[in-house]
N, C-alpha and C positions, 0 to 999 in steps of 0.2 A: 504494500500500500504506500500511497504518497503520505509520511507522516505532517501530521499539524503543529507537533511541537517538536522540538531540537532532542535529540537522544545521545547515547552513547552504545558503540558497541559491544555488544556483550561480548565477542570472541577476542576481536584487534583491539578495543578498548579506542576507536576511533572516533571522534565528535561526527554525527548526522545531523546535518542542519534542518531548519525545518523548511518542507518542499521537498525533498527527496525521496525518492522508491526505496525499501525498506523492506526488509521482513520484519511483522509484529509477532511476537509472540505472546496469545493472551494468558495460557496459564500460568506463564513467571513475569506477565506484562513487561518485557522487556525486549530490546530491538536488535537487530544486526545487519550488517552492510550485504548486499543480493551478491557480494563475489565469496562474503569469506565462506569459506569450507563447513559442513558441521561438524566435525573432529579437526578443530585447529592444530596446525604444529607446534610444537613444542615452542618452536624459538622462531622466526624469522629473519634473516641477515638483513641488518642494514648497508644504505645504500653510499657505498663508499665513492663516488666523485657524481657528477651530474650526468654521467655517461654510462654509468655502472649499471647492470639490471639490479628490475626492481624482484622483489623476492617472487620463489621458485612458482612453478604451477602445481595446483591443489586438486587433489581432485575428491569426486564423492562416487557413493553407488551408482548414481543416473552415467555418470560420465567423466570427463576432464571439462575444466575449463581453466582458462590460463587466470592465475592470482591476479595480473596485471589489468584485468578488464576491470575497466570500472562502472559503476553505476551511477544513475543517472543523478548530476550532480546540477542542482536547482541555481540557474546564472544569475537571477536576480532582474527587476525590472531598473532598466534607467531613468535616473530623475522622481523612482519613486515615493520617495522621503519628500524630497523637495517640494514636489506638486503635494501633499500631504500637508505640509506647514503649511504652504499657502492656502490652501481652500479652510485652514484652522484659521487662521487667521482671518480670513475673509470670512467665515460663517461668524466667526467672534464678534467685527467687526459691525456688518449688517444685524446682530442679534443685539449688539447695544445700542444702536441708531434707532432702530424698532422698539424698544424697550421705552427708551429716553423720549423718541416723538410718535407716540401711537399713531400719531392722525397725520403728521405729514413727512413719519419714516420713507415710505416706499418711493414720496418726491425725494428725495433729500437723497438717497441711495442712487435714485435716476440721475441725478443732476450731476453726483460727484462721483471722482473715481478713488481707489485703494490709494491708499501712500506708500510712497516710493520703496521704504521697507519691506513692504506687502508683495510688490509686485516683483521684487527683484528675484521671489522665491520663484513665482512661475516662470520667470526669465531663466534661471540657473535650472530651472526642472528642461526647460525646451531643449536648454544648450546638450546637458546630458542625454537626452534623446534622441537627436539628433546625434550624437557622436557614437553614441550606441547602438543603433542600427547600421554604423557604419562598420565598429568593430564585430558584430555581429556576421558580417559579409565576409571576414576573413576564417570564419568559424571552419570551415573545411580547408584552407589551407596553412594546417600546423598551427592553428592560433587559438587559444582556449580565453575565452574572456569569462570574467565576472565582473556584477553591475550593482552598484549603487549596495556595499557594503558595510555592515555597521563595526565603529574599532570598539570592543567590549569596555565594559566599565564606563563608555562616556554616552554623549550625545552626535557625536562626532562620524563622520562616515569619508571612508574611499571612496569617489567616483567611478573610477575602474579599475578592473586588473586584467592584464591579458599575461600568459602565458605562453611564451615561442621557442621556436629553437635559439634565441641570443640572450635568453632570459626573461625577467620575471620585468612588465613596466608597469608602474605605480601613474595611472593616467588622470589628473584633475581639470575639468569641465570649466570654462568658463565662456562667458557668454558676453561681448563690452561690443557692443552693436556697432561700428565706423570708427572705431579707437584703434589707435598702433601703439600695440606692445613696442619696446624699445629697452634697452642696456645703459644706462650713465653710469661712468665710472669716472670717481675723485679720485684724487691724492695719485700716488705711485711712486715717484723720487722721492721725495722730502717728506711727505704724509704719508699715514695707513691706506694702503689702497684698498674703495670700498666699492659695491657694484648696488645699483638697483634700479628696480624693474618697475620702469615709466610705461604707464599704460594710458595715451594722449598727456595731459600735465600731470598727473593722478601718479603719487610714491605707492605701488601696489605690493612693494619687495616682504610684504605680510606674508603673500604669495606663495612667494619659493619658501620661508619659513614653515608654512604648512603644508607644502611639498616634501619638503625635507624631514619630519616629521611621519609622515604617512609612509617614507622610503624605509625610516630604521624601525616604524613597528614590520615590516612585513619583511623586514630580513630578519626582526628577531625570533619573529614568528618560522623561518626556515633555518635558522641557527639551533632554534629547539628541536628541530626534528632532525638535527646533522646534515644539513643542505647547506649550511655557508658558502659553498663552493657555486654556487648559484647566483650572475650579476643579478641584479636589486636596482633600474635604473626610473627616475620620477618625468615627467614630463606635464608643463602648464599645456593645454591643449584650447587655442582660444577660437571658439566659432562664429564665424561675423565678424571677424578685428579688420582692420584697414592695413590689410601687409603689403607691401609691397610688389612691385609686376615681379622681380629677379630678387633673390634670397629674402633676409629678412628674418630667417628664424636663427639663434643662438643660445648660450648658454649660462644659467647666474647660479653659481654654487652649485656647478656639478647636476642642476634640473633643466633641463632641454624646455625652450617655450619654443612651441611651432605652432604650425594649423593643421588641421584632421587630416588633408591628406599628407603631410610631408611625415606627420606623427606616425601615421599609418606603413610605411614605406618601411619605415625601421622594423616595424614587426614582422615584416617577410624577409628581413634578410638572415641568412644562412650564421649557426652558431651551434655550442658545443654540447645544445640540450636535445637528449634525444626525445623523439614524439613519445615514448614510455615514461619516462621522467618526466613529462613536461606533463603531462596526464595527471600522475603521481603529485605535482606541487599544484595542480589546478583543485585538487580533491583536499588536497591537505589544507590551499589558503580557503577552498570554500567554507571548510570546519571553521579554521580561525576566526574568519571573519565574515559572521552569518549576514542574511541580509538584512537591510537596515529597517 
């Protein structure tokens, strides 16, 4: 069954997120992943570099099936948080105006629109949508995304993750309608040389800090499983910005700011993870980090 709520495995002891295909089991009410075996092995080897097989094929009375297949692992809707806060906020909104002017609420709602606040949530929901359906397209060639992520213990969430063969990209949505991203860099001889990311006159280098941010949860999160050896790279991905006809995109503290399609380009090039492995960390970040 597709479970409702988030589980663990009873055999591999793996986090199941919730949306996943699942075996339930009602008489110990407890859950396990559709690959693992029902007489698990003793031990299974871990995976020693990013290239290494993942552990052995299992098999039961019906058959063989290789350990490595995996099940079906729930990607997550893009932007769906987002578009969430705002229709909260927007039912909040019209429910106090209603409240406060019984008799001339529904003028007063006609007349004016959300604040800027308000609206910037359905702007950041679109952009993620949009760039989600685009990662979505790469789904059959080597590319495993997941969408719109929540990082545990906060309120906080990853926009996306894609899984390739050059590693693991930590992808953040943004949406600045005719505005060009840009790099100012002070100082360098004589002063600390600093860099930040002007998005039209707007200091956005907030940006890359919450890029940066999102990069070392989800390496630590493949540090805990013995995957370190797996690049970990972030990328600002801005939709609708004002870039330029010829380049334009670069880089501020090690997170690439581009546009969907140059962002995209990177995820099909060739690298040292194999499509096994790269399965293997698409299953492991979905546990980590369920959707939001």
């Amino acid at each position: 069954m597709r479970l409702r709520y988030a589980g663990r495995c009873r055999i591999c002891a793996c986090e199941i997120s919730a949306g996943t295909m699942a075996v339930y089991e009602r008489e110990t009410k407890t859950v396990a992943c559709l690959e693992c075996p029902a007489d698990p092995p003793a031990a299974a080897p871990m995976i020693a570099s990013t290239t290494a097989a993942l552990p052995p094929e299992a098999t039961t009375a019906a058959g063989s099936k290789p350990r490595s297949e995996q099940s079906a692992v729930f990607t997550g809707i893009a932007g769906a948080s987002a578009q969430r806060e705002y229709d909260r906020r927007k039912d909040k909104r019209e429910a106090r105006i209603l409240d406060d002017h019984p008799y001339v609420g529904k003028f007063i709602l006609t007349l004016s629109d959300d604040p800027q606040s308000t609206r910037a949530w359905a702007t950041g929901a679109r952009g993620e949508e949009v760039l989600g359906q685009r990662l979505d397209r790469l789904t059959g060639r080597g590319v495993h995304v997941l969408h719109d992520r929540r990082i545990p213990r906060t309120r906080a969430n990853i926009d996306h993750i894609a899984v390739c063969p050059s590693g693991v990209f930590v992808i953040d949505a943004k949406k600045y309608q005719g505005r060009r991203p840009s790099l100012r860099v002070d100082g360098g001889l004589f002063r600390p040389r600093t860099e930040k990311l002007m998005v039209g006159s707007r200091d956005c280098t907030k940006l890359v800090d919450g890029a940066r941010k999102q990069i070392d949860l989800v390496r630590s999160a493949l540090e805990d499983a013995d995957l370190e050896g797996i690049p970990v790279r972030g990328v600002l991905c801005f939709v609708d910005a004002d870039w330029p006809l010829f380049g334009g995109d670069f880089t501020s503290d090690g997170v690439q700011v581009s546009w969907p399609k140059k962002a995209l380009e990177n995820l099909l090039k060739p690298g040292p993870v194999s499509d096994e492995t790269a399965r293997h960390v698409h299953r492991l970040l979905a546990s980590s980090f369920p959707p939001a």
